[in-house]
C-alpha positions as CSV (number, residue, x, y, z in Angstrom):
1,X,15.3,-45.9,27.7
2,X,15.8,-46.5,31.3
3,X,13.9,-45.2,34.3
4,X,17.0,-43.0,35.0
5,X,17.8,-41.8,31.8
6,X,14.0,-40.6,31.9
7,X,14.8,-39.1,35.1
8,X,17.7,-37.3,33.8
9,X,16.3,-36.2,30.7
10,X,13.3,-34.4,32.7
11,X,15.8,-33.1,35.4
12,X,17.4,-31.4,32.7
13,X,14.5,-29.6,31.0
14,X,13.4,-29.3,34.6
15,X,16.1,-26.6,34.8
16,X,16.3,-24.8,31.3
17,X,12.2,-24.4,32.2
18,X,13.3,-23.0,35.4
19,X,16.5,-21.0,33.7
20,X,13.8,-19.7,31.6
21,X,11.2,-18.6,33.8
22,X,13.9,-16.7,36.0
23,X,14.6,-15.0,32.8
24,X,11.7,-13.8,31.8
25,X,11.1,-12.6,35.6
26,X,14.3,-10.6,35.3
27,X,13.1,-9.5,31.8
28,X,10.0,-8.1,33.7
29,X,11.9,-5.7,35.8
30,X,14.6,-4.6,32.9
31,X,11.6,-3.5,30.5
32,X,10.8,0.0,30.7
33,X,7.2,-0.5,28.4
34,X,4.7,-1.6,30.9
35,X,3.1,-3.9,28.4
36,X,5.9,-5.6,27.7
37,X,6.5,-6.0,32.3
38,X,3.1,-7.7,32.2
39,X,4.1,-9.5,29.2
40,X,7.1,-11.1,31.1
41,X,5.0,-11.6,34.3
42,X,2.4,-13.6,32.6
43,X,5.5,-15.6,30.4
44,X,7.0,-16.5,34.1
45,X,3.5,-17.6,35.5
46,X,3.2,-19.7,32.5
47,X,6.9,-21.5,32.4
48,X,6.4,-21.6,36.4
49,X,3.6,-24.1,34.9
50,X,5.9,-26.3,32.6
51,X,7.8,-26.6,35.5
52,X,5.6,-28.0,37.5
53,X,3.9,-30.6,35.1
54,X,7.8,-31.8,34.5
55,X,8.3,-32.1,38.1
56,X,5.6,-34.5,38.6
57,X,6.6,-36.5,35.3
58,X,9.9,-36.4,37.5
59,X,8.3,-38.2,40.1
60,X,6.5,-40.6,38.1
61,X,9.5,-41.8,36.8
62,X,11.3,-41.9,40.3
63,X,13.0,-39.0,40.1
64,X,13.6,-37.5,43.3
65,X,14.8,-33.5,42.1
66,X,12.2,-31.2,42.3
67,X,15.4,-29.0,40.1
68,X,16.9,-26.7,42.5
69,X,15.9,-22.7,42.5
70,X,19.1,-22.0,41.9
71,X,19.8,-21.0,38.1
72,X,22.7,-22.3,36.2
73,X,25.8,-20.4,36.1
74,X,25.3,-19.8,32.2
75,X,21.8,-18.8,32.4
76,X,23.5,-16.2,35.6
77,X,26.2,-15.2,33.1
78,X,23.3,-14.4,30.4
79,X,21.5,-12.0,32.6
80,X,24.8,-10.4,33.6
81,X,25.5,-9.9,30.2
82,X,21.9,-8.3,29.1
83,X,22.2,-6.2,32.0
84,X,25.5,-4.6,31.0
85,X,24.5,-4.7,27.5
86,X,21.0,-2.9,28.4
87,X,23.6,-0.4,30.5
88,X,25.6,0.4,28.0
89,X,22.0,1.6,25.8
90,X,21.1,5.1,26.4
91,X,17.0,4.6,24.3
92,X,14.6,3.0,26.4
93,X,13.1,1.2,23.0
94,X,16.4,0.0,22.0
95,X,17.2,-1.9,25.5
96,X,13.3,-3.1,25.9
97,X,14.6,-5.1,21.8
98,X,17.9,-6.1,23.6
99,X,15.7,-7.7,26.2
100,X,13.0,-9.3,23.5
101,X,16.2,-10.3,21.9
102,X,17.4,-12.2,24.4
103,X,14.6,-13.7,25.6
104,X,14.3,-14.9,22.0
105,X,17.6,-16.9,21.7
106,X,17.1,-18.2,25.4
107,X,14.1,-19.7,24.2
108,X,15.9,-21.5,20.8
109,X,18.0,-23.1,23.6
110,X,15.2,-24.4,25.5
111,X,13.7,-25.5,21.9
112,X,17.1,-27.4,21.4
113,X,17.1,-29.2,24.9
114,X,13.3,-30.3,24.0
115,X,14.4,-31.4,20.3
116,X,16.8,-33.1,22.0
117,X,14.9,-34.7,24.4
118,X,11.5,-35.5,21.7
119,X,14.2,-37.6,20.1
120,X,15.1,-40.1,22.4
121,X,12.5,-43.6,23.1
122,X,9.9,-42.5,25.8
123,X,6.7,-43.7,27.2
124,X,3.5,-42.2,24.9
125,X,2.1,-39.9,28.0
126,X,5.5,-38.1,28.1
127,X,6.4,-38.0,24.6
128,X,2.7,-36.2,24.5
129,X,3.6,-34.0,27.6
130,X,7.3,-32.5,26.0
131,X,5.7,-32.1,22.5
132,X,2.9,-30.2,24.2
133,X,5.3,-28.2,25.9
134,X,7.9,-27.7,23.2
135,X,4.5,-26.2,21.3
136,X,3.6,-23.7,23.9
137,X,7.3,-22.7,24.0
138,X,7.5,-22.4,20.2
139,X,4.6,-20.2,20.3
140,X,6.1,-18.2,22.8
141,X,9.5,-17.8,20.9
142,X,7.5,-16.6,18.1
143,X,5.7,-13.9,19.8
144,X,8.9,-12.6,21.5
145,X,10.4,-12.5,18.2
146,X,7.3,-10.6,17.0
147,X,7.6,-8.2,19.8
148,X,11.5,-7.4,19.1
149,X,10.4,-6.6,15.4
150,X,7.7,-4.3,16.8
151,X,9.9,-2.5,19.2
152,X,12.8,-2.2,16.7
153,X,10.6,-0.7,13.8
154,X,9.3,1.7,16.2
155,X,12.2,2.8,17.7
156,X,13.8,3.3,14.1
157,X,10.0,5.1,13.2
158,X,10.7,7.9,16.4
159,X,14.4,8.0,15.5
160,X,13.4,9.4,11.9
């Protein structure tokens, strides 16, 4: 794989990482459980970090984007969506899982883009680097999905 195609490949994750942490930092203020708000902060701070260690891969490879802070317009169309969604929900619990829920199935699309990226021919150091990440983001998928179950079952517990 070429210098460039490197390059493009790490731009791109460069912005679903970013599309991600903007997510979870709007997550943080549409919560209404305060656990879950410090959940999302300390999810942001952590992406904020993938970010950064792609941005200087990005530059190793001559890449000269540090991936703009805007986000995409589908990852813009996804919040606007949660938000009218979360509206639209009159029980606190039942808009904190719409959030959780969302979060989840942003984060299967950043698993995607990684999959998709683990699978092409690159250098050792950042095949290491993307299948480190793509862990930490797995990890993080899974306890967001944990979370949702958590906030479902006790939302159907206090509606009993």
């Amino acid at each position: 794989m070429a210098l460039e195609e490197h390059s493009d490949l790490l731009d791109n994750l460069i912005e679903q990482t970013q599309d991600s942490a903007r997510g979870f930092l709007s997550a943080q203020s549409d919560v209404t459980d305060a656990d879950l708000s410090a959940k999302f902060d300390e999810l942001t701070a952590r992406r904020a970090e993938l970010v950064d260690e792609l941005q200087r891969a990005a530059r190793r490879v001559g890449s000269d984007s540090d991936a703009d802070e805007e986000s995409s317009p589908l990852e813009a169309l996804e919040r606007g969506w949660l938000s009218i969604k979360a509206a639209m929900t009159i029980e606190h619990d039942k808009t904190d899982a719409l959030v959780l829920a969302n979060r989840v199935e942003n984060e299967d699309e950043v698993l995607e883009a990684y999959d998709e990226a683990l699978q092409q021919s690159l250098p050792p150091e950042l095949q290491q680097l993307l299948r480190r990440q793509r862990q930490q983001i797995e990890e993080t998928r899974e306890e967001l999905a944990q979370l949702e179950e958590a906030v479902r079952a006790s939302s159907d517990y206090e509606q009993r």
